[in-house]
CHARMM internal coordinates of N, CA and C (Angstrom, degrees):
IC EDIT
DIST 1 N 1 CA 1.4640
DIST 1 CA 1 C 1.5306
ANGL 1 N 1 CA 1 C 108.84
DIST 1 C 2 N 1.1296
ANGL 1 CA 1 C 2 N 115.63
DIHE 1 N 1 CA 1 C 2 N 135.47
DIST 2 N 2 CA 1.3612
ANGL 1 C 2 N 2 CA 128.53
DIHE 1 CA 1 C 2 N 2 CA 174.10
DIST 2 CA 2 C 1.2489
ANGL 2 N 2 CA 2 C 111.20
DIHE 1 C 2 N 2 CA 2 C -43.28
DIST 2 C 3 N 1.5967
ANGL 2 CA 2 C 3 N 141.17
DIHE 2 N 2 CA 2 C 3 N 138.43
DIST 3 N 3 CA 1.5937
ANGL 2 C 3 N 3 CA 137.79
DIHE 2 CA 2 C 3 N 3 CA 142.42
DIST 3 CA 3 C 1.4288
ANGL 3 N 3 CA 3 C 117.30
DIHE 2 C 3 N 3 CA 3 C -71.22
DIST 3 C 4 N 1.4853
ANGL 3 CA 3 C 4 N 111.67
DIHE 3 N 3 CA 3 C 4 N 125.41
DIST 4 N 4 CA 1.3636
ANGL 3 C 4 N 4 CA 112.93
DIHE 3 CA 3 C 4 N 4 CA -177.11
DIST 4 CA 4 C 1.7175
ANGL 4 N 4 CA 4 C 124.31
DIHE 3 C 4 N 4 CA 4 C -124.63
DIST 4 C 5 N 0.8809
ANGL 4 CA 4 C 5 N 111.15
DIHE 4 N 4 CA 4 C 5 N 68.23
DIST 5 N 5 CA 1.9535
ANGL 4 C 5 N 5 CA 115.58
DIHE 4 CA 4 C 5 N 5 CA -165.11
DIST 5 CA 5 C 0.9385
ANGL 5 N 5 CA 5 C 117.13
DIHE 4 C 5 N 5 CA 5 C -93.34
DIST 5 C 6 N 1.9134
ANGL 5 CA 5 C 6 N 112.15
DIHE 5 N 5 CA 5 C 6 N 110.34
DIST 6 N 6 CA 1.5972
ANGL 5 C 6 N 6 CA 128.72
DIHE 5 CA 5 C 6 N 6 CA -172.50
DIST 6 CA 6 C 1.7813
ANGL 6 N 6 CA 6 C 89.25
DIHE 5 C 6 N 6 CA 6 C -48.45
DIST 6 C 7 N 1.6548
ANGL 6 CA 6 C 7 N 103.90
DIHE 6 N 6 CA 6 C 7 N 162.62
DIST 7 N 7 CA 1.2497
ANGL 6 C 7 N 7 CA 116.75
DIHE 6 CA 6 C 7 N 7 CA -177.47
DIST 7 CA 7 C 1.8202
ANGL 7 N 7 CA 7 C 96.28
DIHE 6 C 7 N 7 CA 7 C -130.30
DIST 7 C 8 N 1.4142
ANGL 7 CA 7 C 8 N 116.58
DIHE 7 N 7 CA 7 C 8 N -62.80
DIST 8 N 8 CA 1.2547
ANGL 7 C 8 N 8 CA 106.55
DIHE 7 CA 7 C 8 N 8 CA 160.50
DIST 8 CA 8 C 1.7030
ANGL 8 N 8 CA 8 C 103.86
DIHE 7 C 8 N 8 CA 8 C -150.84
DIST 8 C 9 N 1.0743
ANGL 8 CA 8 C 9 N 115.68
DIHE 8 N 8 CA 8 C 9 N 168.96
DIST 9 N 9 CA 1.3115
ANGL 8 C 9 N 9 CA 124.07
DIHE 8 CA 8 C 9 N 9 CA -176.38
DIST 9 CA 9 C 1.7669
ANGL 9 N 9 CA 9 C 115.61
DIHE 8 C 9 N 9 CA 9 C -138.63
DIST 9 C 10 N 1.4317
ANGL 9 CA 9 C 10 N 121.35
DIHE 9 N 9 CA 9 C 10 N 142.16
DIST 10 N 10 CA 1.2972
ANGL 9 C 10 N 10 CA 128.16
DIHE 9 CA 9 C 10 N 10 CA -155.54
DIST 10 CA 10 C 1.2605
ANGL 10 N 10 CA 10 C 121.20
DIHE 9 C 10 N 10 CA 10 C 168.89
DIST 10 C 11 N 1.8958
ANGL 10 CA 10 C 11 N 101.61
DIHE 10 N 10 CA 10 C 11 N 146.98
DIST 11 N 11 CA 1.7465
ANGL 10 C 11 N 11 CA 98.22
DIHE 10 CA 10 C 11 N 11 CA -178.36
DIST 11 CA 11 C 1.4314
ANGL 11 N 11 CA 11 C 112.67
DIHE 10 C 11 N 11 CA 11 C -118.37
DIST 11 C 12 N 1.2928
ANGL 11 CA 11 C 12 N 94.53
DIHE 11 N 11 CA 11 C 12 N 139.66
DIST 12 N 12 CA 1.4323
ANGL 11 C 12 N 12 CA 94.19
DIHE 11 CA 11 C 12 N 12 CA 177.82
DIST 12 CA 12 C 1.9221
ANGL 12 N 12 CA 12 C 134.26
DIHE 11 C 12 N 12 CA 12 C -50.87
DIST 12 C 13 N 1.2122
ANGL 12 CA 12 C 13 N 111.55
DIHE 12 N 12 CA 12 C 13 N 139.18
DIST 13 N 13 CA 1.6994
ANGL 12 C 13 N 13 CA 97.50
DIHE 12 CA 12 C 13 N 13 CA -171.34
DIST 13 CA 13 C 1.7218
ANGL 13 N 13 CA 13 C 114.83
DIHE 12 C 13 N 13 CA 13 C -56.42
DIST 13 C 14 N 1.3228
ANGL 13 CA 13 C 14 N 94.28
DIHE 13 N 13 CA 13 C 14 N -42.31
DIST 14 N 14 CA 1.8676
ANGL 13 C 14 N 14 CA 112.57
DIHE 13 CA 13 C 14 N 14 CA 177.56
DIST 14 CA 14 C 1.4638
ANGL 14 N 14 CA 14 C 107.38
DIHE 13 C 14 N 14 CA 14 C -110.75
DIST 14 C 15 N 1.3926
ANGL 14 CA 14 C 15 N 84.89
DIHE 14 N 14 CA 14 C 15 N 116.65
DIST 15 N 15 CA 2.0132
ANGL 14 C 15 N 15 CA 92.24
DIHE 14 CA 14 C 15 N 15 CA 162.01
DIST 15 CA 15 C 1.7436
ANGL 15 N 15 CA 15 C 103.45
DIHE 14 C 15 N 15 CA 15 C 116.87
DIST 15 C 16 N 1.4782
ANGL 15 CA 15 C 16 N 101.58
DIHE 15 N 15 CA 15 C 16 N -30.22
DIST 16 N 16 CA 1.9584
ANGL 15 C 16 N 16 CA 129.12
DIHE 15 CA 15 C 16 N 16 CA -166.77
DIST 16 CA 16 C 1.3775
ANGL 16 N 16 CA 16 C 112.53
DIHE 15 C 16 N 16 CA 16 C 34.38
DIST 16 C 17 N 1.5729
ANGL 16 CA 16 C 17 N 102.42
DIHE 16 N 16 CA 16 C 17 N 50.97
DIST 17 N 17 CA 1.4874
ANGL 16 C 17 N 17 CA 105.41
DIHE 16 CA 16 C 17 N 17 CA 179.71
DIST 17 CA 17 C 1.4612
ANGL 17 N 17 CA 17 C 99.40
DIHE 16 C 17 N 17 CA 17 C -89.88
DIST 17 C 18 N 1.5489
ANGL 17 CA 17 C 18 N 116.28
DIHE 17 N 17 CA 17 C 18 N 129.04
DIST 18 N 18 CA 0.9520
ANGL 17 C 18 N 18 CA 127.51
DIHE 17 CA 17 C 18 N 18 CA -169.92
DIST 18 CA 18 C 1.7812
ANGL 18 N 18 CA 18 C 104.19
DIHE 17 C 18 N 18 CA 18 C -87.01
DIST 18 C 19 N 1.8594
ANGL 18 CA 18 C 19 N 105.95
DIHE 18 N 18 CA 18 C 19 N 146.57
DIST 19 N 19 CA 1.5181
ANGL 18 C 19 N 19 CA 94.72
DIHE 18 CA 18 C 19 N 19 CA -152.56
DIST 19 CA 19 C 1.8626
ANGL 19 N 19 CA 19 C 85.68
DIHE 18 C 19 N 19 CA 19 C -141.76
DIST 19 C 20 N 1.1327
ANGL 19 CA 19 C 20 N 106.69
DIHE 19 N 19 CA 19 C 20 N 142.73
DIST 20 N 20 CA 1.3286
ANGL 19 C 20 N 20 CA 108.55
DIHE 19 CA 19 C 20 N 20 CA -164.35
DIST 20 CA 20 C 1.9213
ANGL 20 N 20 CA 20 C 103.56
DIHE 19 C 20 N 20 CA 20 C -120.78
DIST 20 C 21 N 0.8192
ANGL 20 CA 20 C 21 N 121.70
DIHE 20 N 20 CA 20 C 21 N 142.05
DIST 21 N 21 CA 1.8189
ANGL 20 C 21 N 21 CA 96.83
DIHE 20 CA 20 C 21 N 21 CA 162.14
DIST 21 CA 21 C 1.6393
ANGL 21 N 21 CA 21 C 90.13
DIHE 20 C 21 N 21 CA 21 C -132.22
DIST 21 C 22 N 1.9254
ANGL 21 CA 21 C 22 N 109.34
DIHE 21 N 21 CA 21 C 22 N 147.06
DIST 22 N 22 CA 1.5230
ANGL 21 C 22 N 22 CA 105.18
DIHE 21 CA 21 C 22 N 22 CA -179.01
DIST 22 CA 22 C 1.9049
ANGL 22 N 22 CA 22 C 86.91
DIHE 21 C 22 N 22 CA 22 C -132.89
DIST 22 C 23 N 1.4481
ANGL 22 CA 22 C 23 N 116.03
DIHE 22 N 22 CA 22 C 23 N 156.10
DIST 23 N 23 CA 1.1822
ANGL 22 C 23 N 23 CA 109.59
DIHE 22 CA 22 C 23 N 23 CA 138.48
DIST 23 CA 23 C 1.2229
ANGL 23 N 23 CA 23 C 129.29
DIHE 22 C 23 N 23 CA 23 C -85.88
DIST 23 C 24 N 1.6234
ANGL 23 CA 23 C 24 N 132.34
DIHE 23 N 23 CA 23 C 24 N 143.91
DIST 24 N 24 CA 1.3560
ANGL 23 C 24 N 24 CA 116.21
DIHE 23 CA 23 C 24 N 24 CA -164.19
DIST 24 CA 24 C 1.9098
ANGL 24 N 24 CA 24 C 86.93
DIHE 23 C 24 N 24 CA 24 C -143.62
DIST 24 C 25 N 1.4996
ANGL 24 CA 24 C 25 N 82.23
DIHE 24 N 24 CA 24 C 25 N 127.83
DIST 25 N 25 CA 1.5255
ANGL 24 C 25 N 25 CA 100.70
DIHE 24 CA 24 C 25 N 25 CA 174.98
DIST 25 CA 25 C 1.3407
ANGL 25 N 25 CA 25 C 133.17
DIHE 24 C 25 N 25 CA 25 C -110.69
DIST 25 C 26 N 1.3716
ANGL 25 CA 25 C 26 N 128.82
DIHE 25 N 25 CA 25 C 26 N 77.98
DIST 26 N 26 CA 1.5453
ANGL 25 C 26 N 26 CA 125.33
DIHE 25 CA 25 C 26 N 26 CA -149.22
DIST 26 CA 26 C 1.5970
ANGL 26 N 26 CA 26 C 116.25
DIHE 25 C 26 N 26 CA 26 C -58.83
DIST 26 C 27 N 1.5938
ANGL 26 CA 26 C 27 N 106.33
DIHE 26 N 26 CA 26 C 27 N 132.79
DIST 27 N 27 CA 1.1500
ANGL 26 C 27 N 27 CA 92.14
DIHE 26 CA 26 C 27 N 27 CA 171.47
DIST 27 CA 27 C 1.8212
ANGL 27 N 27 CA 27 C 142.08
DIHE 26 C 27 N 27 CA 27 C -54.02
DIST 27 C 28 N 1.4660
ANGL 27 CA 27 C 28 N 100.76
DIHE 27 N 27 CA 27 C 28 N -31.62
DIST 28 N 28 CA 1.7665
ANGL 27 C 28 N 28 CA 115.13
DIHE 27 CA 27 C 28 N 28 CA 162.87
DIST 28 CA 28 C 1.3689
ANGL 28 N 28 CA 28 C 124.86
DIHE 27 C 28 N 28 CA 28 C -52.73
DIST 28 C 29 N 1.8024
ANGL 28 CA 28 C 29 N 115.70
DIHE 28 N 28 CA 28 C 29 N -16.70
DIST 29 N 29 CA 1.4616
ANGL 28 C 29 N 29 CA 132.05
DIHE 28 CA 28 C 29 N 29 CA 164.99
DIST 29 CA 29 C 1.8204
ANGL 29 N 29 CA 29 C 104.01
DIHE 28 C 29 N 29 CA 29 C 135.80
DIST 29 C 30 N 1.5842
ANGL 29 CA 29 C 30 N 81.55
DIHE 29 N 29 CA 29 C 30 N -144.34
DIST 30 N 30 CA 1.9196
ANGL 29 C 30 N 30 CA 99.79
DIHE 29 CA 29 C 30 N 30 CA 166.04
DIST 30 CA 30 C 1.2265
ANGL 30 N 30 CA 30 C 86.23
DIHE 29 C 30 N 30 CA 30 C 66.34
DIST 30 C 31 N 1.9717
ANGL 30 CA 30 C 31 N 82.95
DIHE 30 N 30 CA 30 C 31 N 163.85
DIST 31 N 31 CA 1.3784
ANGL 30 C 31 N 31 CA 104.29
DIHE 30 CA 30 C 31 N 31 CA 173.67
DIST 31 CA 31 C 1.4158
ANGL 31 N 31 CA 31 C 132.29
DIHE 30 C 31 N 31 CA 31 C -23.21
DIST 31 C 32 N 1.4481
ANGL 31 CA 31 C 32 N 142.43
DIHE 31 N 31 CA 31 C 32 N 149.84
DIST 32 N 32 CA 1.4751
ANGL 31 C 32 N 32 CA 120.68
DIHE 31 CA 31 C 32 N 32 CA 140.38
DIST 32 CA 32 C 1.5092
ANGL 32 N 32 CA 32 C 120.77
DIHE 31 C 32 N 32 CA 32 C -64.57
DIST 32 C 33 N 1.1215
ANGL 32 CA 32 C 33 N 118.94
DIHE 32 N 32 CA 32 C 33 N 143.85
DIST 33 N 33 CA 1.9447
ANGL 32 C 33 N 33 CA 117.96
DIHE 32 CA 32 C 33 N 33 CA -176.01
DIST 33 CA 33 C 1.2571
ANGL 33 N 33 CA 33 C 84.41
DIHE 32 C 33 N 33 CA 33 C -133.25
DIST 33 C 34 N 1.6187
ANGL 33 CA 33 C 34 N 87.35
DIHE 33 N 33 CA 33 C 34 N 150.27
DIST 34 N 34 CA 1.5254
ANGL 33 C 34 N 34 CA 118.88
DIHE 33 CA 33 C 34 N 34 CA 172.45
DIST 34 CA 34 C 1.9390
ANGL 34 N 34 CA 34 C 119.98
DIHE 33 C 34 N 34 CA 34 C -78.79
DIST 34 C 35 N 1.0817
ANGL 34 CA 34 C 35 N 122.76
DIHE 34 N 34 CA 34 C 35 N 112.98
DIST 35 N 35 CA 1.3923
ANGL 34 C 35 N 35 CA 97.39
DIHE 34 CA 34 C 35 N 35 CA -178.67
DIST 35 CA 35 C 1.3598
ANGL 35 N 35 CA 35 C 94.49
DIHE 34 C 35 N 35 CA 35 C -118.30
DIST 35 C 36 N 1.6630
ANGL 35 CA 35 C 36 N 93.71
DIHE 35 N 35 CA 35 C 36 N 139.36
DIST 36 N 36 CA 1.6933
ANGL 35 C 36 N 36 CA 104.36
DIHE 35 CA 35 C 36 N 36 CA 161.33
DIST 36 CA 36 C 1.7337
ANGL 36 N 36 CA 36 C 114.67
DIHE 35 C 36 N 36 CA 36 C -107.66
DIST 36 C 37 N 0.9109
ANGL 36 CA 36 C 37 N 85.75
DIHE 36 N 36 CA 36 C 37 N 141.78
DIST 37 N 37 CA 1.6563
ANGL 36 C 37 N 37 CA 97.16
DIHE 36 CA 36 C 37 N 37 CA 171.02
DIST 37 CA 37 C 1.4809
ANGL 37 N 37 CA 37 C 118.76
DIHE 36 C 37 N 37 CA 37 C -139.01
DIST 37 C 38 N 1.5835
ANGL 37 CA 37 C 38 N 98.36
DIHE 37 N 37 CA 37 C 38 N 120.21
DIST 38 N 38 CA 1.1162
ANGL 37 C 38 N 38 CA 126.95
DIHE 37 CA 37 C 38 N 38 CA 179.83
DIST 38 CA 38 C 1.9041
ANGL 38 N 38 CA 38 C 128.68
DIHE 37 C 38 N 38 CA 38 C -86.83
DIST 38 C 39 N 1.3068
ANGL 38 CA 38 C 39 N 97.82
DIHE 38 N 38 CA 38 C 39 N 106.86
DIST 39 N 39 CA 1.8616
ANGL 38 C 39 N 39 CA 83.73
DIHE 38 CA 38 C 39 N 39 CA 164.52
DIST 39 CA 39 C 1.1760
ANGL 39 N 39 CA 39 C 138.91
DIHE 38 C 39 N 39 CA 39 C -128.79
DIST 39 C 40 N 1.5072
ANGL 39 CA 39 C 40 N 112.83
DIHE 39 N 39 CA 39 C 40 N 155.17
DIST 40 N 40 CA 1.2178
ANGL 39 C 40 N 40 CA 102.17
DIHE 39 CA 39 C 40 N 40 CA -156.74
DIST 40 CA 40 C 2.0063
ANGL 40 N 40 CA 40 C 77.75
DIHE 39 C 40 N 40 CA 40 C -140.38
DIST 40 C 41 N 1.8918
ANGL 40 CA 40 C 41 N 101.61
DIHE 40 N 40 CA 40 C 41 N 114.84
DIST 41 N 41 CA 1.0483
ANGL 40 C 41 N 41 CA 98.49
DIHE 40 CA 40 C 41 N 41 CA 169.43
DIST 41 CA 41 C 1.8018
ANGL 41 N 41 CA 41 C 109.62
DIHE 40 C 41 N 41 CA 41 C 64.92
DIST 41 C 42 N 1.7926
ANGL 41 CA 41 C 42 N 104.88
DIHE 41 N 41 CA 41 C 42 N -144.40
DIST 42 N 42 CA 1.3424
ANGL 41 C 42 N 42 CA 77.40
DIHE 41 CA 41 C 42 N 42 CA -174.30
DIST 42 CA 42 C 1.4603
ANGL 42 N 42 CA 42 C 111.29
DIHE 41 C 42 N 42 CA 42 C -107.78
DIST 42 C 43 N 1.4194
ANGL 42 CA 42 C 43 N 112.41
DIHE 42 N 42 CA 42 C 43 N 17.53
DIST 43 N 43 CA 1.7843
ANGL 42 C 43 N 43 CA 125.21
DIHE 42 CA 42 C 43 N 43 CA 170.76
DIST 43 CA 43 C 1.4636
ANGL 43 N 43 CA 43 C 116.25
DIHE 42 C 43 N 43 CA 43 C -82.76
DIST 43 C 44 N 1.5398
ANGL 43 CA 43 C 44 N 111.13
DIHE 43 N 43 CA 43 C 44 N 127.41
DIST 44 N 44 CA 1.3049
ANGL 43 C 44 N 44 CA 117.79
DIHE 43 CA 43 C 44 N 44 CA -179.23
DIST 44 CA 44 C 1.5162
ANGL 44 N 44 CA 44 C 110.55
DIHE 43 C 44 N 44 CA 44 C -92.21
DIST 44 C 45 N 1.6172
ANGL 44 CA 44 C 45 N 131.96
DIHE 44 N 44 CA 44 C 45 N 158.49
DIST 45 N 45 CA 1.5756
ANGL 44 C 45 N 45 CA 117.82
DIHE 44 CA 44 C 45 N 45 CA 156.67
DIST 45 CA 45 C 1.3405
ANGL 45 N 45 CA 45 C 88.50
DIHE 44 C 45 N 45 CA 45 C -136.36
DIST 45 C 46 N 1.0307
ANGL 45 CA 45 C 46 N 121.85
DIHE 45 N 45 CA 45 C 46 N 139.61
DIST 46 N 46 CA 1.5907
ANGL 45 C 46 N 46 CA 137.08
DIHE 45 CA 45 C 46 N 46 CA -151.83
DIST 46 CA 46 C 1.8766
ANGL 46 N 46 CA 46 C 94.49
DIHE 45 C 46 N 46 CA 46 C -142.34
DIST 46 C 47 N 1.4844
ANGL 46 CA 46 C 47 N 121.29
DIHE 46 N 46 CA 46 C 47 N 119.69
DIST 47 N 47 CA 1.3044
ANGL 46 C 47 N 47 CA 117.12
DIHE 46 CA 46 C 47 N 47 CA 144.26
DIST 47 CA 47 C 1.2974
ANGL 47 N 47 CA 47 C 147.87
DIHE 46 C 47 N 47 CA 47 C -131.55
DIST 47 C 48 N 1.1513
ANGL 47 CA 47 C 48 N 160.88
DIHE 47 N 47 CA 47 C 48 N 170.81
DIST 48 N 48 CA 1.5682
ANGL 47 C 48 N 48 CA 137.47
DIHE 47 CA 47 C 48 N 48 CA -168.80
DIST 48 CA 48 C 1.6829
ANGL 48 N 48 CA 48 C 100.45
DIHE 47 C 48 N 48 CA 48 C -103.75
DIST 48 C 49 N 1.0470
ANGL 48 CA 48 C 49 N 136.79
DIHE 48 N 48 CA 48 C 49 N 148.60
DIST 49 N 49 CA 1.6547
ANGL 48 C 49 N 49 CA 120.17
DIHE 48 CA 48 C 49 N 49 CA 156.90
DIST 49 CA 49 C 1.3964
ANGL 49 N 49 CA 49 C 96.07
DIHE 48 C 49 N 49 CA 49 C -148.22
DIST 49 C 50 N 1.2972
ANGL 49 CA 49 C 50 N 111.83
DIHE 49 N 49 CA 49 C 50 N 158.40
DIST 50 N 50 CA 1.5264
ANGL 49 C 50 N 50 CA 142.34
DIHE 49 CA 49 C 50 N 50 CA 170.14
DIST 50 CA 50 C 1.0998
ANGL 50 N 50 CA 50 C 112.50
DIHE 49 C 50 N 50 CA 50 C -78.85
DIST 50 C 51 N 1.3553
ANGL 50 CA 50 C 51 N 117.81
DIHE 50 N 50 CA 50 C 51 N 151.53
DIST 51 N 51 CA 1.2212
ANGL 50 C 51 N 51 CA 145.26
DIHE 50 CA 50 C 51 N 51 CA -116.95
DIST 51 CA 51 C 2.1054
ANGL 51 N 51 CA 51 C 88.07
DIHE 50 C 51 N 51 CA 51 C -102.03
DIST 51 C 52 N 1.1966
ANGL 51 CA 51 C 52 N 113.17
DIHE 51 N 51 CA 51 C 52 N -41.75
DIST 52 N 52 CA 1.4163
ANGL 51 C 52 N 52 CA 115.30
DIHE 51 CA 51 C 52 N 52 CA 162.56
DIST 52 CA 52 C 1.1341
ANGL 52 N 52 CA 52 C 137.20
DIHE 51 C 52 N 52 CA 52 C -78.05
DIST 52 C 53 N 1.6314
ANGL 52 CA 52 C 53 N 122.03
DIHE 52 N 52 CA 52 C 53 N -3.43
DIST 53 N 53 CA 1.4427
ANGL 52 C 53 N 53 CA 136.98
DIHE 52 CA 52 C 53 N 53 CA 151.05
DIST 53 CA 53 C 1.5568
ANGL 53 N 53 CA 53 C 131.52
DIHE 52 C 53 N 53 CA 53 C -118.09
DIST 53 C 54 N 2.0114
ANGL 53 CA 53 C 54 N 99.64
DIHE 53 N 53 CA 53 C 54 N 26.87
DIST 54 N 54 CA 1.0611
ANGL 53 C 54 N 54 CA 99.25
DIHE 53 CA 53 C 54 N 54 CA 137.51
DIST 54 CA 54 C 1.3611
ANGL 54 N 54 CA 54 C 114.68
DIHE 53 C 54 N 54 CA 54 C -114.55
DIST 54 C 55 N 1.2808
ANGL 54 CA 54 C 55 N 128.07
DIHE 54 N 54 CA 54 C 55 N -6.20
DIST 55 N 55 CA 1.5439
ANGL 54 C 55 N 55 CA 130.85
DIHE 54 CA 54 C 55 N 55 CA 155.81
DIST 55 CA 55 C 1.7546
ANGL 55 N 55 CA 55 C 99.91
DIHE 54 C 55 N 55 CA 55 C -30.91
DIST 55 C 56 N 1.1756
ANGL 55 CA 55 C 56 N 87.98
DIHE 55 N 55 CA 55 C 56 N -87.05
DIST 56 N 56 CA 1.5649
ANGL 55 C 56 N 56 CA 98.55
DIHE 55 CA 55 C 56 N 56 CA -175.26
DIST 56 CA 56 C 1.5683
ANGL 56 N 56 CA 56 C 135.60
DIHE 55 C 56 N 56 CA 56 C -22.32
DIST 56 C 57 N 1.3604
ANGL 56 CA 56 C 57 N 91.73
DIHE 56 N 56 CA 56 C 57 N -49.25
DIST 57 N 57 CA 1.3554
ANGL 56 C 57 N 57 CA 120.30
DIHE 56 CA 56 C 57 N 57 CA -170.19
DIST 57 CA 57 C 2.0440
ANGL 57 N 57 CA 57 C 109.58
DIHE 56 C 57 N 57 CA 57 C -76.38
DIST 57 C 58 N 1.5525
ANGL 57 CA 57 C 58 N 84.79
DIHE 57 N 57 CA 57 C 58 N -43.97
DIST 58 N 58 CA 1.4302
ANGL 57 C 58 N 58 CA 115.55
DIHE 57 CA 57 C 58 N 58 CA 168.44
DIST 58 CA 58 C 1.8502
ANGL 58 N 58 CA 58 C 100.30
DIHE 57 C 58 N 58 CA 58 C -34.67
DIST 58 C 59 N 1.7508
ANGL 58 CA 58 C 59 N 90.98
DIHE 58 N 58 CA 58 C 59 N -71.18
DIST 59 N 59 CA 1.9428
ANGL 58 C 59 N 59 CA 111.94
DIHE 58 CA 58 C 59 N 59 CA -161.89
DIST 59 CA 59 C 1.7857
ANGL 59 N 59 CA 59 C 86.29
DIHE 58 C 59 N 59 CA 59 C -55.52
DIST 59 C 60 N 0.8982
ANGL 59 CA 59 C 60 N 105.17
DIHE 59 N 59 CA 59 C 60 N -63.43
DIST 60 N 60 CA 1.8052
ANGL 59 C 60 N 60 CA 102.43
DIHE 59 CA 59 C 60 N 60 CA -165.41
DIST 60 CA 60 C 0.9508
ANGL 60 N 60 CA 60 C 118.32
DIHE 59 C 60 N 60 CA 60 C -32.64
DIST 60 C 61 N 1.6404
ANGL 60 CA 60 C 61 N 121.67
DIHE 60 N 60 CA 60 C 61 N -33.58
DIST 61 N 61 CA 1.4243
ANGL 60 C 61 N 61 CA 104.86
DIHE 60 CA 60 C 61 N 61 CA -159.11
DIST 61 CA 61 C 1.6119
ANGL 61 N 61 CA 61 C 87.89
DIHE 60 C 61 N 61 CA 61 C -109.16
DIST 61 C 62 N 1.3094
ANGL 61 CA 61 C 62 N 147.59
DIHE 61 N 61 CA 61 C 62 N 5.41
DIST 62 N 62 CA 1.2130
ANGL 61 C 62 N 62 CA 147.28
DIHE 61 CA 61 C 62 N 62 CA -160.51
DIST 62 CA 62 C 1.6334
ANGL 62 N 62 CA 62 C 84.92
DIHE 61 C 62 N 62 CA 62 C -96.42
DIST 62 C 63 N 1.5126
ANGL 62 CA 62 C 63 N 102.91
DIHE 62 N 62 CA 62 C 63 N -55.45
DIST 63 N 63 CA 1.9676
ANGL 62 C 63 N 63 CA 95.65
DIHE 62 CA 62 C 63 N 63 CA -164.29
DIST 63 CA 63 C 1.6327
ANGL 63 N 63 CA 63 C 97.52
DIHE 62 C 63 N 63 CA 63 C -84.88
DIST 63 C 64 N 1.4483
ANGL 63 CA 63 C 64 N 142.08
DIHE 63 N 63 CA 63 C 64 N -6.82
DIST 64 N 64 CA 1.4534
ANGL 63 C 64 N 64 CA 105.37
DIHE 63 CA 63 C 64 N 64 CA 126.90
DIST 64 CA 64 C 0.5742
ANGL 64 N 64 CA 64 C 155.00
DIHE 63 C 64 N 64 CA 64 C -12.83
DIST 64 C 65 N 1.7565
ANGL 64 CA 64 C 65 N 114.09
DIHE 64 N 64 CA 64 C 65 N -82.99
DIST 65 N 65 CA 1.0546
ANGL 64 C 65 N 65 CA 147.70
DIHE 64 CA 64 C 65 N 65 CA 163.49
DIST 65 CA 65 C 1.6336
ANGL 65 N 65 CA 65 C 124.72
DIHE 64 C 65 N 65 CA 65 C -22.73
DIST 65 C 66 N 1.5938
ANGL 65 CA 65 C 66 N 104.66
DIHE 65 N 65 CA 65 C 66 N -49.49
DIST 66 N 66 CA 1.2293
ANGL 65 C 66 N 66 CA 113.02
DIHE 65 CA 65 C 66 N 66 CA -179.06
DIST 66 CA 66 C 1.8986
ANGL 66 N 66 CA 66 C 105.99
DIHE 65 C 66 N 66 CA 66 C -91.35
DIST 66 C 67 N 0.8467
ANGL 66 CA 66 C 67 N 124.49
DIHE 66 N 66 CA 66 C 67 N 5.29
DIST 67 N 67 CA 1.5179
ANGL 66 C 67 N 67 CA 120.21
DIHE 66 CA 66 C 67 N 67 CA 163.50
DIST 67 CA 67 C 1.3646
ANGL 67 N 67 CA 67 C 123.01
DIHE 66 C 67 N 67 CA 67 C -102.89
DIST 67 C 68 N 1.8726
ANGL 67 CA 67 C 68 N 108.49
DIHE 67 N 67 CA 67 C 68 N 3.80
DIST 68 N 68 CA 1.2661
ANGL 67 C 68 N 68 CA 110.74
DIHE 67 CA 67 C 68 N 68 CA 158.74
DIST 68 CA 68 C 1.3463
ANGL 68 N 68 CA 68 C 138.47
DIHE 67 C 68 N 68 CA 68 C -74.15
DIST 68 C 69 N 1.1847
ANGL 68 CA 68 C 69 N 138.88
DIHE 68 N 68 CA 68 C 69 N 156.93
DIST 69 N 69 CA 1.5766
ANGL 68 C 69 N 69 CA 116.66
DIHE 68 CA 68 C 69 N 69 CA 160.60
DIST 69 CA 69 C 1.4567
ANGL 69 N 69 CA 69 C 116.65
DIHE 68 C 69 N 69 CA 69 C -111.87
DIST 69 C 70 N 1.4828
ANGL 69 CA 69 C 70 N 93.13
DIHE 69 N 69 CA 69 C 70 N 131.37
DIST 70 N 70 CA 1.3730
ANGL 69 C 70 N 70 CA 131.14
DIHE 69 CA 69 C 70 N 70 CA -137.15
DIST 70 CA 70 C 2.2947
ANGL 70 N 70 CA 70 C 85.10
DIHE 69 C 70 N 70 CA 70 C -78.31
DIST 70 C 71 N 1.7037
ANGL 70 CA 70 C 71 N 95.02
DIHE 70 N 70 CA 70 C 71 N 136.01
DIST 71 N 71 CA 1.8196
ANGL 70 C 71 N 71 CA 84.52
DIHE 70 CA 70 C 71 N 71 CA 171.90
DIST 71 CA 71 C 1.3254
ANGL 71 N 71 CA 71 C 115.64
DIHE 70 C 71 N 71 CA 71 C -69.70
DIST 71 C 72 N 1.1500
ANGL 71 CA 71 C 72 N 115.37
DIHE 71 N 71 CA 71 C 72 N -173.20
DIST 72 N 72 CA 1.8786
ANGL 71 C 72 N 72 CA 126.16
DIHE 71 CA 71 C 72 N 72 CA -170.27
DIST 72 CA 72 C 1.4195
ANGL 72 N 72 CA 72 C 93.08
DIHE 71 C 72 N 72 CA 72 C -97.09
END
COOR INIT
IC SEED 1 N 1 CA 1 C
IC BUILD
């Protein structure tokens, strides 16, 4: 059986798509991958990614993040 360990869970302020992140460790082996799963209503979009394109993906939205201005 697969290992599956929530990482954090949360809804978005706009849109309230509910957004999950798990680590998921297959039982057949390989990497651990990150899966997020997204919902919106009663449709899921679910994907796996590696551990170096969620780095990435990770940095992107952090130095966004910080060139926004933040509400009161």
């Amino acid at each position: 059986m697969d290992n599956i360990i929530s990482l954090d869970k949360f809804i978005l302020p706009i849109g309230k798509q509910g957004i999950e992140l798990q680590q998921i460790i297959y039982e057949s082996g390989g990497m651990p991958l990150m899966r997020v799963r997204i919902r919106e209503g009663s449709r899921f979009t679910v994907f796996d990614i590696d551990p170096g394109s969620a780095e990435r993906w990770g940095r992107a939205m952090v130095e966004w993040s910080q060139t926004q201005e933040k509400p009161a």
